[in-house]
VEXSEMI-409724 format. One record per residue (C-alpha): chain; x, y, z; residue number from 1. Coordinates in nm, 4 decimals, always signed. Layout:
residues N
<node chain="A" X="X" Y="Y" Z="Z" resi="NUM"/>
...
***
This chain:
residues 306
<node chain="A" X="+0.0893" Y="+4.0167" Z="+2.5759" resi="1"/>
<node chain="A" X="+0.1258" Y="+3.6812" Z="+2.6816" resi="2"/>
<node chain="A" X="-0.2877" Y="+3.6429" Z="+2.6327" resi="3"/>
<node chain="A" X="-0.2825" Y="+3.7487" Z="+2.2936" resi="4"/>
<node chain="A" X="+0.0099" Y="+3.5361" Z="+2.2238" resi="5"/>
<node chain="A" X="-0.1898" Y="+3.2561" Z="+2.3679" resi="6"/>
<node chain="A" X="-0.4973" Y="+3.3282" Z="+2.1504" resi="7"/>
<node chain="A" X="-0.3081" Y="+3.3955" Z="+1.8161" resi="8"/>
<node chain="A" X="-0.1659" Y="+3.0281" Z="+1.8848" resi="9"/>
<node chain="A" X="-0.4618" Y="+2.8560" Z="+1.9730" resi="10"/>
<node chain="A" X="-0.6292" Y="+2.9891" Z="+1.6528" resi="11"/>
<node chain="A" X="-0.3582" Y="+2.8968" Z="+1.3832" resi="12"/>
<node chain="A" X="-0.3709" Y="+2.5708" Z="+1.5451" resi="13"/>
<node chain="A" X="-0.7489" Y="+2.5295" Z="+1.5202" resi="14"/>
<node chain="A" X="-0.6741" Y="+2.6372" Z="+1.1257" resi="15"/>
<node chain="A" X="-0.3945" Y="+2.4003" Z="+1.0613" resi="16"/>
<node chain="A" X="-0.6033" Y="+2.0965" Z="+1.1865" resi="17"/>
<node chain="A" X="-0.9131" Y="+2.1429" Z="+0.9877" resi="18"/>
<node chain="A" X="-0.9958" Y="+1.8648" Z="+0.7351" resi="19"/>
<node chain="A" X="-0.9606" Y="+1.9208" Z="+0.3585" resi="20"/>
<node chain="A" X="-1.2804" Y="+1.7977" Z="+0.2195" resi="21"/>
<node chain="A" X="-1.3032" Y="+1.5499" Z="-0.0894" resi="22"/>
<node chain="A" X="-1.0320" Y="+1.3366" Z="+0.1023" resi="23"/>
<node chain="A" X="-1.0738" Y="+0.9657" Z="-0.0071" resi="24"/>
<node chain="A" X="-0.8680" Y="+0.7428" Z="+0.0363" resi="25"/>
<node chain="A" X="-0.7332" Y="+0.4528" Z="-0.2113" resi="26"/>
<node chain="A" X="-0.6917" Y="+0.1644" Z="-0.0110" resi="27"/>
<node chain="A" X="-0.8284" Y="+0.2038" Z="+0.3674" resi="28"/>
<node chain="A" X="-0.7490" Y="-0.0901" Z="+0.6226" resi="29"/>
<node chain="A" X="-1.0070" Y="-0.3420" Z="+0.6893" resi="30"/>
<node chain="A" X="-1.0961" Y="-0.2593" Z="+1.0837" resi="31"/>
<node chain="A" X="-1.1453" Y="-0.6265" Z="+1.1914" resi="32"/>
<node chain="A" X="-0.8126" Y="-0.7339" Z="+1.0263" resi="33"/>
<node chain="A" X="-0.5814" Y="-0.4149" Z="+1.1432" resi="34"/>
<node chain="A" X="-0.7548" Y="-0.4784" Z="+1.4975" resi="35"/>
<node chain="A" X="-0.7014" Y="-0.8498" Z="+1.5169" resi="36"/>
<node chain="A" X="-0.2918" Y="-0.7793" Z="+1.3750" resi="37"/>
<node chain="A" X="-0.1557" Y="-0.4677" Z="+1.5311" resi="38"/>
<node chain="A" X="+0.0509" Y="-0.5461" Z="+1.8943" resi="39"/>
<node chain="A" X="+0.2236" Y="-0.3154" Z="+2.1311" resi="40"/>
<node chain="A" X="+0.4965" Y="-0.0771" Z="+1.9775" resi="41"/>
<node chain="A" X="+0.3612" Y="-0.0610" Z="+1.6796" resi="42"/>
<node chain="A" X="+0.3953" Y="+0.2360" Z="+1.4665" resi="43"/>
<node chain="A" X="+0.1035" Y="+0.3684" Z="+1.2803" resi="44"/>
<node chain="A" X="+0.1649" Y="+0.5554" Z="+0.9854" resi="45"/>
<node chain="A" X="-0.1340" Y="+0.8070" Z="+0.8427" resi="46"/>
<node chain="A" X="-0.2214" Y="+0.9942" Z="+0.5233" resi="47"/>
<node chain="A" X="-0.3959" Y="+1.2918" Z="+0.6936" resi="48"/>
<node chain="A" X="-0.6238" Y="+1.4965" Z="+0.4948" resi="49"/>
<node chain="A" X="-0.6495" Y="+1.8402" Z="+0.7171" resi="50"/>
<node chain="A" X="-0.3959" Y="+2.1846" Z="+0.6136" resi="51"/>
<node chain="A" X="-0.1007" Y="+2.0863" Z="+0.8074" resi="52"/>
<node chain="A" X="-0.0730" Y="+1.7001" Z="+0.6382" resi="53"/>
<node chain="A" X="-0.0722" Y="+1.8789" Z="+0.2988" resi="54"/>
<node chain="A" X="+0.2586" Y="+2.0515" Z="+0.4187" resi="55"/>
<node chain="A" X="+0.4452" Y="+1.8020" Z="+0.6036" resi="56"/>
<node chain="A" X="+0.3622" Y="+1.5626" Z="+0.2978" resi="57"/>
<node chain="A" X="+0.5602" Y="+1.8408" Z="+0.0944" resi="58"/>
<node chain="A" X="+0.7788" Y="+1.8997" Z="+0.3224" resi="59"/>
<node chain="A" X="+0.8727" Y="+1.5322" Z="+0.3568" resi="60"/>
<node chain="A" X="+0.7953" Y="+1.4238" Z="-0.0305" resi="61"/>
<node chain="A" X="+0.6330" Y="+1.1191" Z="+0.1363" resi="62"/>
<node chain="A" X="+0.2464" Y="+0.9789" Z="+0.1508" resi="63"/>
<node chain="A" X="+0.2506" Y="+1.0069" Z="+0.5360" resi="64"/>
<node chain="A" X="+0.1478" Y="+1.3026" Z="+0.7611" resi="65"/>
<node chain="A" X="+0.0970" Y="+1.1215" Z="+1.1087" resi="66"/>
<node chain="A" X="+0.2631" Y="+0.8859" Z="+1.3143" resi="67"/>
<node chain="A" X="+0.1137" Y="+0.7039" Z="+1.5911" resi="68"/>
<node chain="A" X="+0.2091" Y="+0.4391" Z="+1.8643" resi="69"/>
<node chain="A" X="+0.0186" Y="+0.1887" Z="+1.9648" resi="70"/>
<node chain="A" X="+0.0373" Y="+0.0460" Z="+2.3318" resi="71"/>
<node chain="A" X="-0.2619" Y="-0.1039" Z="+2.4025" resi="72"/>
<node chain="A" X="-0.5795" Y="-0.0272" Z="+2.6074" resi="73"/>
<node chain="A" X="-0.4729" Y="+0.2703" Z="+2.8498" resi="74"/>
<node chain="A" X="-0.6394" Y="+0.3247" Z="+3.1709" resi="75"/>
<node chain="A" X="-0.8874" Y="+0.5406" Z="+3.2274" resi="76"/>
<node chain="A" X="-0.9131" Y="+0.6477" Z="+2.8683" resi="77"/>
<node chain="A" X="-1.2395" Y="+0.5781" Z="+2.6544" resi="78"/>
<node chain="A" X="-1.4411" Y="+0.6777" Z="+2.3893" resi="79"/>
<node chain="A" X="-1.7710" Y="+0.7747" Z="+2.4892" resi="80"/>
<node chain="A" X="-1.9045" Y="+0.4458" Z="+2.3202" resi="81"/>
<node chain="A" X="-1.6777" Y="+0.2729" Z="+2.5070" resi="82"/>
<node chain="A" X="-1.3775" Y="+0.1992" Z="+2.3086" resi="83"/>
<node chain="A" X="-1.0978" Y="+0.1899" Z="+2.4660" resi="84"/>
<node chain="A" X="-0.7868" Y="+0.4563" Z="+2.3737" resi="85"/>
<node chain="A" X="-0.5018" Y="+0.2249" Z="+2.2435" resi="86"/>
<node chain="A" X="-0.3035" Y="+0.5050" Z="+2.0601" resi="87"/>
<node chain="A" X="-0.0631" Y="+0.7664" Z="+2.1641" resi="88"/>
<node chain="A" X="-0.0048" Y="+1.0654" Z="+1.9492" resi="89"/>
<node chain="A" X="+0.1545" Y="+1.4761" Z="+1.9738" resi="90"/>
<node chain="A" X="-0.0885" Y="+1.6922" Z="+1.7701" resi="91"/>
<node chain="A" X="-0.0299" Y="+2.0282" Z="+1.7187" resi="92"/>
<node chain="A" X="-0.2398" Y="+2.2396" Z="+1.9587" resi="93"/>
<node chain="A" X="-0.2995" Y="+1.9490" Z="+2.1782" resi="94"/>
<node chain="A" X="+0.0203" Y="+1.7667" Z="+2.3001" resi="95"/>
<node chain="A" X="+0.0414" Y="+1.4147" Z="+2.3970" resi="96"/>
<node chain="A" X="-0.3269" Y="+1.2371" Z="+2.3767" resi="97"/>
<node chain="A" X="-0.4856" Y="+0.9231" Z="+2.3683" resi="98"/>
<node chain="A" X="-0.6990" Y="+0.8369" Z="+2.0585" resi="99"/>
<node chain="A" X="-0.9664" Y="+0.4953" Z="+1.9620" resi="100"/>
<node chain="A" X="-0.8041" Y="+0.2615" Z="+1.6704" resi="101"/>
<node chain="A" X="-1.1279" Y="+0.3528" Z="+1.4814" resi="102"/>
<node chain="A" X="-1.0497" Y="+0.6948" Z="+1.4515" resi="103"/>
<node chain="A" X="-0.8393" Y="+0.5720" Z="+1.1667" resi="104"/>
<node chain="A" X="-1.0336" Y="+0.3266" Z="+1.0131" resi="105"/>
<node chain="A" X="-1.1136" Y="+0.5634" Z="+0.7174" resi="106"/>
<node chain="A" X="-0.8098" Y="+0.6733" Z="+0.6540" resi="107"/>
<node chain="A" X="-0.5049" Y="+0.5631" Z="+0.4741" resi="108"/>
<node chain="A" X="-0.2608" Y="+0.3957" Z="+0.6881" resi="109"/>
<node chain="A" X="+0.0977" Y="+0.1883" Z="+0.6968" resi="110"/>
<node chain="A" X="+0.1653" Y="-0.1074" Z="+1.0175" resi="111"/>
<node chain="A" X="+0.5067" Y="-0.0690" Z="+1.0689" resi="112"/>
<node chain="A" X="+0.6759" Y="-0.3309" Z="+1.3631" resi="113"/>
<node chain="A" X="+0.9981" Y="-0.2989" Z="+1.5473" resi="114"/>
<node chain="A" X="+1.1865" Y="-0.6689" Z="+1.4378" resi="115"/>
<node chain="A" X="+1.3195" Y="-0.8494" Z="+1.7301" resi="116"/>
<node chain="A" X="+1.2123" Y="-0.6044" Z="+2.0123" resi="117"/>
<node chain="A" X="+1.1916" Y="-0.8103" Z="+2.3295" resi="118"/>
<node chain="A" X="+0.8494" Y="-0.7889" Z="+2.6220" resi="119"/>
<node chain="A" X="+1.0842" Y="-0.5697" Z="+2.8587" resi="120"/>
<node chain="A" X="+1.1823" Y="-0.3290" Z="+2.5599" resi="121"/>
<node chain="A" X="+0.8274" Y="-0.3177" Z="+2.4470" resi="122"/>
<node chain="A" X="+0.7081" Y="-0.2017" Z="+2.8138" resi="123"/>
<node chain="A" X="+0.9594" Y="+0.0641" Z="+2.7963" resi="124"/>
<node chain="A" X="+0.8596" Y="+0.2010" Z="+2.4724" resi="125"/>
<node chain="A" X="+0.4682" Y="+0.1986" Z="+2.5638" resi="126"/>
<node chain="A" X="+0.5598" Y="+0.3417" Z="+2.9098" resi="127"/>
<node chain="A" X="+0.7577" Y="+0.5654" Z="+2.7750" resi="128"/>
<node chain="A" X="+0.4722" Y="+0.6983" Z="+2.5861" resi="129"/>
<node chain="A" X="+0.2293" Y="+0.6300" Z="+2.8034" resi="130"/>
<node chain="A" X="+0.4035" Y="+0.8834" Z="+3.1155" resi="131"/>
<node chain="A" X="+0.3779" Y="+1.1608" Z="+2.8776" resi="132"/>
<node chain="A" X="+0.0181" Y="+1.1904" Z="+2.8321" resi="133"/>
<node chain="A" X="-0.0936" Y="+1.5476" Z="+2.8588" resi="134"/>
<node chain="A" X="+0.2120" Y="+1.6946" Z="+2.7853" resi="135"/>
<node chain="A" X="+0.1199" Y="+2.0344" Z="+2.6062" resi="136"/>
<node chain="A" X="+0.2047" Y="+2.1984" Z="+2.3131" resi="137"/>
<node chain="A" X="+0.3117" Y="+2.5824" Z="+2.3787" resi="138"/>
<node chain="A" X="+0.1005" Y="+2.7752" Z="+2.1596" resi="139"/>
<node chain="A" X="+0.2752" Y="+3.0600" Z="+2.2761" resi="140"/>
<node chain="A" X="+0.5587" Y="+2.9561" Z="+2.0616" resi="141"/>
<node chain="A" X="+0.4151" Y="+3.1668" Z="+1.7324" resi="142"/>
<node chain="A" X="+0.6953" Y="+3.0955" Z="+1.5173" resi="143"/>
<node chain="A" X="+0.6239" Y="+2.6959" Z="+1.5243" resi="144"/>
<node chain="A" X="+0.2175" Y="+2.7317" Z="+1.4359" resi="145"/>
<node chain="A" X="+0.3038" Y="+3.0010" Z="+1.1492" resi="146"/>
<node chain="A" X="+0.5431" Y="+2.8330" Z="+0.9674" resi="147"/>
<node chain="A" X="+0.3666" Y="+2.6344" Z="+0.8279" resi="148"/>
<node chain="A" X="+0.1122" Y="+2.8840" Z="+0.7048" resi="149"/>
<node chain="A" X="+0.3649" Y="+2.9469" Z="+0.4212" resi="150"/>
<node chain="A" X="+0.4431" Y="+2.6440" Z="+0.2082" resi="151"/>
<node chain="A" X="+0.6845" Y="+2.8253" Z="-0.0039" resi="152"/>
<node chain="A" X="+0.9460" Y="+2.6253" Z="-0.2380" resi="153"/>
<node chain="A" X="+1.2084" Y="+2.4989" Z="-0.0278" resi="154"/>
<node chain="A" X="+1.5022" Y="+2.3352" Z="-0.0951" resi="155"/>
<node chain="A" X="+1.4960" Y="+1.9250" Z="-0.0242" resi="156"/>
<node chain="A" X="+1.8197" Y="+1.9710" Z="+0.1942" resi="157"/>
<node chain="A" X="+1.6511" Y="+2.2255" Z="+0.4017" resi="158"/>
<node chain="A" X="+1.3024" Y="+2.0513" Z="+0.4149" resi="159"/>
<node chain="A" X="+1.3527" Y="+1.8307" Z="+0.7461" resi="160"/>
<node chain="A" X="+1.4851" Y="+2.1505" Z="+0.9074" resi="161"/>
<node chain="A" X="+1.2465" Y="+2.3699" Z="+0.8275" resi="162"/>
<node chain="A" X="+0.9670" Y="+2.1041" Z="+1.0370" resi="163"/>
<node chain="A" X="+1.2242" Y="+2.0933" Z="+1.3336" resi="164"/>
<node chain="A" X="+1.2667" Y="+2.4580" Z="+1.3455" resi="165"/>
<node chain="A" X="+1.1629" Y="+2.6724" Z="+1.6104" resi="166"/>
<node chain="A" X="+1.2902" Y="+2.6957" Z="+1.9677" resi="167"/>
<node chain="A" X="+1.2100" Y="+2.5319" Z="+2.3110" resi="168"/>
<node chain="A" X="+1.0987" Y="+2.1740" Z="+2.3806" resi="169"/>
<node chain="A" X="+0.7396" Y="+2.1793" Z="+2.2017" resi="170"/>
<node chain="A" X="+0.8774" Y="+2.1163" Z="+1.9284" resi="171"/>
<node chain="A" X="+0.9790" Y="+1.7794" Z="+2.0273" resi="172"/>
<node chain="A" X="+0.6641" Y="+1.6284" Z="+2.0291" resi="173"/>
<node chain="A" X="+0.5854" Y="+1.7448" Z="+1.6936" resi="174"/>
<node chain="A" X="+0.5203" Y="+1.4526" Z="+1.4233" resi="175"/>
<node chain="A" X="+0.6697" Y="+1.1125" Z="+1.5225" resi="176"/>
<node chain="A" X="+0.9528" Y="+1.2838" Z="+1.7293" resi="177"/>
<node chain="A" X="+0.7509" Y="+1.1519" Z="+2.0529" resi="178"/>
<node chain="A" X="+0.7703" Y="+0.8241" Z="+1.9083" resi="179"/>
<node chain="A" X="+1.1653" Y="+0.8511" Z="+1.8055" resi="180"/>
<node chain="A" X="+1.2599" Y="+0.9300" Z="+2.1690" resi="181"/>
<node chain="A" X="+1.0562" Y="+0.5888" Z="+2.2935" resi="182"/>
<node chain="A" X="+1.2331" Y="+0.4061" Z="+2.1325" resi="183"/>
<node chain="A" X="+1.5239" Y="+0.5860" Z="+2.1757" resi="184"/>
<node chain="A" X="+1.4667" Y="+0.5290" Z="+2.5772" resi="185"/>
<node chain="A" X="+1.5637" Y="+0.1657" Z="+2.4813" resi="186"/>
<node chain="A" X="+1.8090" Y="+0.1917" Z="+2.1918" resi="187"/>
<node chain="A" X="+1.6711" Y="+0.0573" Z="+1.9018" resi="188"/>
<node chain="A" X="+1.7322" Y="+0.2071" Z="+1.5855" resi="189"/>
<node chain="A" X="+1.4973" Y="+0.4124" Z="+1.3067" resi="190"/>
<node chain="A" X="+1.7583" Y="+0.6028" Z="+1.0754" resi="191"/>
<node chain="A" X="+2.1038" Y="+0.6069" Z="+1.2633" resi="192"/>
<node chain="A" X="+2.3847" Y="+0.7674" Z="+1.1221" resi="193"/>
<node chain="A" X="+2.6106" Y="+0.5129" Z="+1.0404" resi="194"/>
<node chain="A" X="+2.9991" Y="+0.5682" Z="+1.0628" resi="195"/>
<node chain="A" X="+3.2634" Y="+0.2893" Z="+1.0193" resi="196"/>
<node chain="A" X="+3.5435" Y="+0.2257" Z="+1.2365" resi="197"/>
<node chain="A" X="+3.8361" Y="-0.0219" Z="+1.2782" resi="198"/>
<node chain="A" X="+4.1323" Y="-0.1178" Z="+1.0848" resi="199"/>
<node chain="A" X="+4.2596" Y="-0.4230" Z="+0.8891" resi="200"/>
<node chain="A" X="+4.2073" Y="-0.6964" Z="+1.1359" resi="201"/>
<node chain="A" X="+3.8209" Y="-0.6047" Z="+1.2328" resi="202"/>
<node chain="A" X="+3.6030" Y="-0.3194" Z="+1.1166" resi="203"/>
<node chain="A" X="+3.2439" Y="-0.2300" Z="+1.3121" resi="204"/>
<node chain="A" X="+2.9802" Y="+0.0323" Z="+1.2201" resi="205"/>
<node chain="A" X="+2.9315" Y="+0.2603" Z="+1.4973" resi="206"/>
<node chain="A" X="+2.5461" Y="+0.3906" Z="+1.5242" resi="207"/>
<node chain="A" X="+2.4714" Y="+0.7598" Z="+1.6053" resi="208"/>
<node chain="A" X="+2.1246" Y="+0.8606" Z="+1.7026" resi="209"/>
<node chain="A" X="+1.9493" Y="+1.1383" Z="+1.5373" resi="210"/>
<node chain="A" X="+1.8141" Y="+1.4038" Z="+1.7399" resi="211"/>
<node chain="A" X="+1.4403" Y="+1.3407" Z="+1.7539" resi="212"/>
<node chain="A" X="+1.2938" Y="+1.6509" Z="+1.6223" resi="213"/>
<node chain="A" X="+1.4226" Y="+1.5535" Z="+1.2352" resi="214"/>
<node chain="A" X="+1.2347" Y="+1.2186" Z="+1.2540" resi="215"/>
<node chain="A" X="+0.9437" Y="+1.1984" Z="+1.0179" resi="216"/>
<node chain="A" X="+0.6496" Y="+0.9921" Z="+0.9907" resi="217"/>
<node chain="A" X="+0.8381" Y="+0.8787" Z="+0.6233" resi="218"/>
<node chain="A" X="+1.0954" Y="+0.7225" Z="+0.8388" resi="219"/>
<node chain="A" X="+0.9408" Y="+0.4337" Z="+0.9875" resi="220"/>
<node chain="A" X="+0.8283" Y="+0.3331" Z="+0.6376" resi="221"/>
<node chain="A" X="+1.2215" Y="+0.3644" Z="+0.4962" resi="222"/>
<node chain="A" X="+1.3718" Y="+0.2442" Z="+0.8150" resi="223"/>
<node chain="A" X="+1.5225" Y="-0.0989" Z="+0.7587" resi="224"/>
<node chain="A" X="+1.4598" Y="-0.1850" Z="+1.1213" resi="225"/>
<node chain="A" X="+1.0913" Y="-0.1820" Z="+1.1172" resi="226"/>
<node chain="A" X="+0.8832" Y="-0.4834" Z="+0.8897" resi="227"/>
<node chain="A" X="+0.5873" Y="-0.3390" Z="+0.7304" resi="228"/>
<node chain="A" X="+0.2922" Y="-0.5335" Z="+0.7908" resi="229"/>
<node chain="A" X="-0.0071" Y="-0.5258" Z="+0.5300" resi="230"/>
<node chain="A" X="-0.3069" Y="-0.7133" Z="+0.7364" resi="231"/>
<node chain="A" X="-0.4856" Y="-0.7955" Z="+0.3619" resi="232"/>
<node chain="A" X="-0.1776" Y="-1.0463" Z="+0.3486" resi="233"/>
<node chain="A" X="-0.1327" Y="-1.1437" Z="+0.6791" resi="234"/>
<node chain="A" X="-0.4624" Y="-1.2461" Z="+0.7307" resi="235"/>
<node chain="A" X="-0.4658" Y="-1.4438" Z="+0.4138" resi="236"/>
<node chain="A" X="-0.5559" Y="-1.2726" Z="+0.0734" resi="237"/>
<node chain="A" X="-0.7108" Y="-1.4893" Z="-0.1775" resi="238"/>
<node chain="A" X="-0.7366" Y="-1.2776" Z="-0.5056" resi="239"/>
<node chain="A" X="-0.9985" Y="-1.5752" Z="-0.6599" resi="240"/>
<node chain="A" X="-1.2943" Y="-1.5040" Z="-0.3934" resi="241"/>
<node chain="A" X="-1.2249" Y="-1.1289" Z="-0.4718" resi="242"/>
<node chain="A" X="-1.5870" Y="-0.9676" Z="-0.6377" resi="243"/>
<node chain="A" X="-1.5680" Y="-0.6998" Z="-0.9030" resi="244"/>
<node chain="A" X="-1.8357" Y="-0.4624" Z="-0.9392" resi="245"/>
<node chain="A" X="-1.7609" Y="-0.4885" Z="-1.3500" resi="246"/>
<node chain="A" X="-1.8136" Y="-0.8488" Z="-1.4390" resi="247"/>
<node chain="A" X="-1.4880" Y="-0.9249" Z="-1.6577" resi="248"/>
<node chain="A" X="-1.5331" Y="-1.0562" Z="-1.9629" resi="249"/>
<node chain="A" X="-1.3839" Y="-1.4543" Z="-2.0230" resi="250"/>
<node chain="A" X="-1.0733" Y="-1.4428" Z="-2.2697" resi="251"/>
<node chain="A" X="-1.2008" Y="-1.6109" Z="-2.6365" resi="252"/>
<node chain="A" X="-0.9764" Y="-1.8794" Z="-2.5877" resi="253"/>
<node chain="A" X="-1.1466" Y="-1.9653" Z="-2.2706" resi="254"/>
<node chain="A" X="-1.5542" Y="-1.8646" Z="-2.4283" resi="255"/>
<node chain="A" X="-1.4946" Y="-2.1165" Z="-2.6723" resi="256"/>
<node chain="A" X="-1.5816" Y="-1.8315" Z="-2.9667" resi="257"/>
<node chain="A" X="-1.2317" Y="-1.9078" Z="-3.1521" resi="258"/>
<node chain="A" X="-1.0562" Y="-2.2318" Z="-3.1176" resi="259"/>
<node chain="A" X="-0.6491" Y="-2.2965" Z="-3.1200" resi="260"/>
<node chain="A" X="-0.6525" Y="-2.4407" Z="-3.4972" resi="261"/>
<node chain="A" X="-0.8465" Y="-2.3188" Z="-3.7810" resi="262"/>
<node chain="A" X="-1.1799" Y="-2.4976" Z="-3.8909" resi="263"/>
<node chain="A" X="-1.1176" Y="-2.8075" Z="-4.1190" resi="264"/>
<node chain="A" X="-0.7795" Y="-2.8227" Z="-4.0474" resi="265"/>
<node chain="A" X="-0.6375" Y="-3.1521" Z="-3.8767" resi="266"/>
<node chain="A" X="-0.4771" Y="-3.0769" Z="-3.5261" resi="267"/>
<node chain="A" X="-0.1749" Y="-3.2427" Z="-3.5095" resi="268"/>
<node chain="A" X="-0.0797" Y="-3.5417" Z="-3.3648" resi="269"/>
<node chain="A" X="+0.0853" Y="-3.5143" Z="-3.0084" resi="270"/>
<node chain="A" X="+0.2506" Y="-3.8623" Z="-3.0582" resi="271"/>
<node chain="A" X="+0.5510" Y="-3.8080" Z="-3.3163" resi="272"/>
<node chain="A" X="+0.5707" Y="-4.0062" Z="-3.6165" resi="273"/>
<node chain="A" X="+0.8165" Y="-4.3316" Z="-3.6828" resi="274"/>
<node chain="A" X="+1.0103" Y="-4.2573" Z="-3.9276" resi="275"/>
<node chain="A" X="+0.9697" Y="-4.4897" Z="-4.2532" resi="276"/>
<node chain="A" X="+1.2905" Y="-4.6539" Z="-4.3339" resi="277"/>
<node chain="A" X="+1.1129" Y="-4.8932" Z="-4.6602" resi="278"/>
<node chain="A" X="+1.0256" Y="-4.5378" Z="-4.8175" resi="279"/>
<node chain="A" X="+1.2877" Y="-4.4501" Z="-5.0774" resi="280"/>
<node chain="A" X="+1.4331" Y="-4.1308" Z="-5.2699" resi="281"/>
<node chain="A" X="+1.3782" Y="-4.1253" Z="-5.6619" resi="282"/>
<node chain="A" X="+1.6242" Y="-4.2136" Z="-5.8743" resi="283"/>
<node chain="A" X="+1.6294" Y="-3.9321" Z="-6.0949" resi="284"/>
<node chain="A" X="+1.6756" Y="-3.6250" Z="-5.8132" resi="285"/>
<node chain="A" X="+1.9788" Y="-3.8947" Z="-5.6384" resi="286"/>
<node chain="A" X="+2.1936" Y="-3.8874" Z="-6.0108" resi="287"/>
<node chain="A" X="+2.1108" Y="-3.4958" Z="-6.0171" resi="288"/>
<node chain="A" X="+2.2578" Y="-3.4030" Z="-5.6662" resi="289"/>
<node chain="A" X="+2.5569" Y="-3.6464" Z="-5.7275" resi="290"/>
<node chain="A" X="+2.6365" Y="-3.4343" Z="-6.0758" resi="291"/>
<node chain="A" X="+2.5478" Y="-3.1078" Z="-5.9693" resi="292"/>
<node chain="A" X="+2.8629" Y="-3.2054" Z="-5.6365" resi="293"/>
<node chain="A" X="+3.0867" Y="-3.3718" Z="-5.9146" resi="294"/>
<node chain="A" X="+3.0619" Y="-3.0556" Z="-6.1572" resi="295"/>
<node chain="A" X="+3.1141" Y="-2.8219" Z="-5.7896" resi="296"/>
<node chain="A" X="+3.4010" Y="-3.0128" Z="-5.7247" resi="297"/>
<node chain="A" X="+3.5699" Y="-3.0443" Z="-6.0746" resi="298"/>
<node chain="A" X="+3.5778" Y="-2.6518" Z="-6.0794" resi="299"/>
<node chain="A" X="+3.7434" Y="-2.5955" Z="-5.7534" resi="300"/>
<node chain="A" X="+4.0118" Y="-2.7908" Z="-5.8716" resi="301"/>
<node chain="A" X="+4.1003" Y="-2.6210" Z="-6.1938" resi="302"/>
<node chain="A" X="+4.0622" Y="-2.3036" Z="-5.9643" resi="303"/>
<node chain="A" X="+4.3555" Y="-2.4689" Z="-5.7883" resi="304"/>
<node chain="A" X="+4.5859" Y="-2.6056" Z="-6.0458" resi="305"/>
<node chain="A" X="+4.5669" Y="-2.2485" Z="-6.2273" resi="306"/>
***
């Protein structure tokens, strides 16, 4: 029984990781500039494209599928070019691996740093991650893999719970719950549930930890712990030396096909005028103003007297 179980397991994995073809993404990172940016305890943030992002990205309303952390070259781990494994990840099916920055060059993806975290924190996280490397998913556990094979409507309350569900520790490392409980191991904060304490004199806000099976990939973006760090920018983004494949068109004003002022009229003068104090009014309109006021002003007062 346990065999069969074993197979079933393996096999909705295998299904639940294929890619979706047609997957392309908007704006992929340049490789040289994510490379040359990302440090140690680092969070990685993917849009997958295989069955199992489509439903976590439901599940979670969010763009991201994947989390992963990044610790830096790890020993004994290579590509077979060569490339050294600088990511840690929990797949489904696989557990705890290693995996090449490149294998995410094509894809989607979100930097997001830990602010303030000192060297002997940012050991422990990697480390933390690091010492867990084979750790296996149980593909035993049936009711974990199918899940997930049924994307019905579910409530948003319910939605984080239904991706922690199941029973037994693999469920742990699904997602970025590997990642929560590194940097658990040192204390820093993702999404704690915030209570506050105290009375009149002095009030505090008392953090609770989540448990970290209902940590999402999402949360890493939202946290307001971790900076998100856009290498385009960082590097220094200069829209001007940017080059469209559509050559835009210059505005008139700037072709020179319509100018500000219509033809044969004088522009005016950006110098104001002195007034001319020798020019005078006409007689005739000064004696008309000063009757039409006397006649305005006779008439109010018989208004008055009657």
């Amino acid at each position: 029984m346990g065999v069969m179980l074993d197979t079933v397991g393996k096999w909705i994995a295998s299904y639940l990781q294929k890619e979706v073809p047609g997957y392309e993404p908007f704006t992929p990172s340049e490789p040289s500039q994510l490379s040359s940016i990302i440090q140690p305890g680092d969070v990685l943030l993917v849009e997958g494209n295989n069955r199992i992002s489509g439903i976590i990205k439901y599940l979670t309303q969010s763009t991201w599928s994947h989390a992963a952390l990044y610790v830096g070259p790890v020993d004994g781990a290579t590509s077979e070019d060569g490339e050294p494994h600088v990511l840690i990840e929990a797949n489904i099916g696989e557990g705890v691996t290693t995996a090449p920055l490149s294998k995410y060059f094509s894809y989607h993806t979100r930097l997001c740093r830990p602010v303030g975290l000192t060297y002997e924190d940012r050991y422990t996280v990697c480390r933390y991650a690091i010492n867990r490397i084979g750790f296996g998913y149980d593909t035993k556990n049936i009711l974990d893999l199918m899940r997930f094979l049924i994307p019905l409507p579910i409530p948003q309350r319910f939605r984080r719970r239904m991706i922690a569900f199941g029973s037994g520790d693999p469920t742990k490392i699904i997602c970025s719950a590997l990642i929560a409980q590194a940097f658990d191991a040192v204390r820093y904060p993702i999404l704690p549930k915030i209570t506050k304490a105290g009375s009149r004199q002095a009030r505090r806000e008392i953090l609770h930890i989540r448990d970290s099976s209902l940590y999402m990939p999402r949360d890493f973006d939202i946290s307001p712990y971790f900076e998100i760090v856009k290498p385009t920018i960082v590097t220094g983004f200069d829209y001007t030396a940017l080059h469209w494949a559509d050559k835009q068109k210059p505005l008139p004003e700037v072709a020179g096909q319509f100018g500000v002022f219509p033809e044969g009229a004088e522009a005016p003068s950006l110098v104001p005028e002195t007034a001319d104090e020798e020019a005078s009014f006409p007689v005739g309109e000064i004696v008309l103003e000063e009757e039409i006021l006397l006649v305005s002003i006779t008439a109010t007062e018989q208004r008055l007297d009657s």
